[in-house]
N, C-alpha and C positions, 0 to 999 in steps of 0.2 A: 650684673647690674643689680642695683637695690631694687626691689621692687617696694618694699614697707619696712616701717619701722616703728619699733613700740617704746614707749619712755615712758617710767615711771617716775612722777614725783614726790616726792614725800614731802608736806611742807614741814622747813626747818629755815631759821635764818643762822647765817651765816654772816662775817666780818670779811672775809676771801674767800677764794673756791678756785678751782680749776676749771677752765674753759672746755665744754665739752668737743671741740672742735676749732683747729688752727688758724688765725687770721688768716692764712694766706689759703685757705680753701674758697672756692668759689659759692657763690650763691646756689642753692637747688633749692626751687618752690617746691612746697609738701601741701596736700590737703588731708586735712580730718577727716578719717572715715570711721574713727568710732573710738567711743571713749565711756571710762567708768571712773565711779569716786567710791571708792570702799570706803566701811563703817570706820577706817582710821583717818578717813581725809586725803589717804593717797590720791594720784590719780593717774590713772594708765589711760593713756594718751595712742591709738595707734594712725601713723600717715602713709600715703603712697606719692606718689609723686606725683608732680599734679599735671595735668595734659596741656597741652599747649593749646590754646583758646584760638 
């Protein structure tokens, strides 16, 4: 099972892109548990999944 997961963005625009994950995948809620924005403007983003309330 996933326990986390880290995504880095780079901003850039784009006209098209590739979906990082397939319409027919289900929802899974993530929360933010921590995040940075390097000197380039990236930003690495890391989540866990989020607990049921």
């Amino acid at each position: 099972m996933l326990a986390k997961i880290t995504l880095m963005i780079h901003p850039v625009l784009v006209g098209e892109g590739k979906r990082l994950t397939e319409e027919i995948t289900p929802v899974t809620r993530l929360t933010l548990i921590d995040h940075l924005v390097t000197e380039k403007g990236n930003a690495l983003l890391t989540y866990a999944l989020k607990a049921d309330a």
